[in-house]
N, C-alpha and C positions, 0 to 999 in steps of 0.2 A: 531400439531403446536401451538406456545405459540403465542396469538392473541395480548396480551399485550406487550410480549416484542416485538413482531414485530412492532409495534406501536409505541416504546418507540426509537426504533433503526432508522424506517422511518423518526421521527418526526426531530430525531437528523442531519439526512442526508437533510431533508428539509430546518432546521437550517441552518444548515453550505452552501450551494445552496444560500439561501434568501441572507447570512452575504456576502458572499464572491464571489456571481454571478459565479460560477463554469461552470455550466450546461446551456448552453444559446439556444435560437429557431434558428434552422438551422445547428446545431453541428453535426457533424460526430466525434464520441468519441470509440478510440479503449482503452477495457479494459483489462488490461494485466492479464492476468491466471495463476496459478503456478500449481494451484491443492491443494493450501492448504483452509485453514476456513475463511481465508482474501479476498483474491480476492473471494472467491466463492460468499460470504456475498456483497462483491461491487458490483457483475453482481447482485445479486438478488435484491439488492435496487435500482441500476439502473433501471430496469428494472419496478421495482413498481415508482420511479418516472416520470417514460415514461407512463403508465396506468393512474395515480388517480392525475396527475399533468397538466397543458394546456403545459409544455411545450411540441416542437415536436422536437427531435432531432433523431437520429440512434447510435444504439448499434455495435459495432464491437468484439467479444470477442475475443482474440489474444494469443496464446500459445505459446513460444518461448523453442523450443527443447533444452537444451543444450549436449544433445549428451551421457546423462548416463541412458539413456532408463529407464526413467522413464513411469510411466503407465500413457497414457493420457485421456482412458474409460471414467473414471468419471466425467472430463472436457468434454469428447464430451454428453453424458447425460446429464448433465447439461445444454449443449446449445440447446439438442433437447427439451426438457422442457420447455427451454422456448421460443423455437419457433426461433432460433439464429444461424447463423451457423459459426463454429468454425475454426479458421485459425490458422493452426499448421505451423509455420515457423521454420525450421529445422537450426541450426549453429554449429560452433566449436568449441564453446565456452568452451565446459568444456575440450577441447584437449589443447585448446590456454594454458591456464590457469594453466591443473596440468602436461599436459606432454612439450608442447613447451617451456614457462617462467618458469614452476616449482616453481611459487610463493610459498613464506614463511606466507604471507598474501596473500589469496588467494581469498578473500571474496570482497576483496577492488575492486579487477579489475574484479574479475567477474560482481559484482556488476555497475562498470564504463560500461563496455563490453554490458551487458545487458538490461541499458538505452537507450546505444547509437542502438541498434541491435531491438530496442521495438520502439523508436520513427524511425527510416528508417522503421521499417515497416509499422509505421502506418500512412507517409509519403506519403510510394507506392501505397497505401490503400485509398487517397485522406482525410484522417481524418486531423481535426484541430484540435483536444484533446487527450491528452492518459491520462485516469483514473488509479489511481494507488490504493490498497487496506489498505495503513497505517492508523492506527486508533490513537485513544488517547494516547494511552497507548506507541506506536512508537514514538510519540512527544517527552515524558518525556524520553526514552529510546535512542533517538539520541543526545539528549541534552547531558546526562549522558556522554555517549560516545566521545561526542566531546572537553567536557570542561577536562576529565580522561586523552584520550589518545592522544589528537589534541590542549590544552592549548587555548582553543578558545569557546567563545559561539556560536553555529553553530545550526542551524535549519531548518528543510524543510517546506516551504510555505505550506498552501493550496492550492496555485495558482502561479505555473511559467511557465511564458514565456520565451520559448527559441527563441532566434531573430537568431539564426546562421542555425536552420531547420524551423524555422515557425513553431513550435507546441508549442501548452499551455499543460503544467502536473495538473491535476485535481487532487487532495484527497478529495473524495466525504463524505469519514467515520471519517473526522479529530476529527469528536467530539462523534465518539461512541467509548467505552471501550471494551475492550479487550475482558473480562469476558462477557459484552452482547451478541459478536461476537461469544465464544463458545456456551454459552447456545441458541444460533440461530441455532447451527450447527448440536449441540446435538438433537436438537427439529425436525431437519428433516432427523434426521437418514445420516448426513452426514460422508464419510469416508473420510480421507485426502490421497491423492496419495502419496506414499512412495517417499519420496526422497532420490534416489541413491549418492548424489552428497557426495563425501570424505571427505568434511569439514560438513556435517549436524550436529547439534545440540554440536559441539564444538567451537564456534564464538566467541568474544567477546562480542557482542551484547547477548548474553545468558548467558556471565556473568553477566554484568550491568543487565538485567533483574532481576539476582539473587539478585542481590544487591539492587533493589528497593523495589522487594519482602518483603528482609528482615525489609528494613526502615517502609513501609507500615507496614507490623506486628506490630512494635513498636506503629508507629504512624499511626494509622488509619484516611484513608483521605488523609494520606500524599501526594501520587498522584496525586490527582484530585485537591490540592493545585499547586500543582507545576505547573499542565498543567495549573490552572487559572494564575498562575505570568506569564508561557509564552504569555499570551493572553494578559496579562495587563500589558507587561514591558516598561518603559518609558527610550527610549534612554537618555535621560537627567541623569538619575539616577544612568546611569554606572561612575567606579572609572577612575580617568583623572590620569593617572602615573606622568605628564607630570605637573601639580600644583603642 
């Protein structure tokens, strides 16, 4: 295990906690599982924030089935590790989706479908937080997405409150990079659970990934620029159509 970058990845997760009050004493926080490098990486700095931090909150790790039998082994592993126990909530979500609607965009409503299906459960569960696993690197990459295909500057918080279920959505990793996340994953010999799901790795969103890739090559840095303008963007500074 790389002692440094885990240090490097902590530090940044502690950041973002201190900046944005995320994680607070008395929290019941369920975090959502897929089984890929992301969420595994969020339970496992949760979890070191819960140890080598005063605060005292609870861990709920939460696996939401969508119904394409995917392998959920390594996710239960992973909770017995570290001492967690694992809540597999079964839906129909991937029936809804490619056989009921037969979406064209299918990404979109699964997507709606399985926030809404993550926060009821973590509702039932008595939790006030649901921890999600987006990193940096998802900031600049929904940006991308939104201003491309949606003519809008659109963004996900580190911290929303939803007032219509009573839950706060936590991003605990807003400010680790991607690339730190694999070489974390790599370092513990981790596998990612195969995702069955029909749409895998043909998204939109793994376009615009392509496409940042490529700017990045060009201009090195470029990323990590961009995530700083999200961070430093001053309402004032947007164009008024309307002067």
């Amino acid at each position: 295990m790389n002692k440094t970058l885990n240090k490097r990845i902590f530090r940044d997760v502690r950041i973002a906690n201190l900046k944005y009050k995320m994680v607070e004493n008395g929290d019941r926080i369920a975090v959502g599982l897929s089984g890929g490098k992301d969420s595994t990486a969020l339970l496992y700095f949760l979890c070191m924030l819960q140890k080598y931090t005063p605060l005292d909150f609870t861990i709920l790790p939460v696996y939401l089935d969508l119904g394409f039998g995917n392998d959920a082994s390594g996710m239960q592993k992973l909770c017995d590790d570290v001492n967690l126990p694992l809540l597999i909530e079964k839906t129909k979500i991937g029936t809804v989706v490619f056989d009921i609607r037969q979406e064209k965009n299918p990404c979109s409503l699964c997507s709606n479908l399985r926030r809404g299906a993550l926060n009821r459960t973590a509702k039932n569960q008595l939790c006030n937080k649901v921890a999600l696993g987006h990193h940096a690197d998802d900031a600049v990459d929904t940006l991308f997405m939104s201003m491309i295909f949606e003519g809008r500057y659109h963004l996900f918080k580190p911290v929303t409150y939803l007032d219509r279920i009573d839950i706060t959505v936590i991003r605990p990793m807003i400010l680790v990079s991607e690339q730190d996340i694999k070489r974390f994953c790599t370092s513990i010999d981790f596998i990612a659970a195969k995702n069955r799901c029909p749409a895998d790795g043909v998204t939109k969103r793994e376009e615009v990934k392509t496409i940042i890739a490529d700017i990045e090559s060009r201009y090195p840095g470029a990323r990590q620029r961009i995530l700083s303008s999200i961070q430093n963007v001053d309402p004032n500074s947007f164009w008024n159509p309307d002067l």
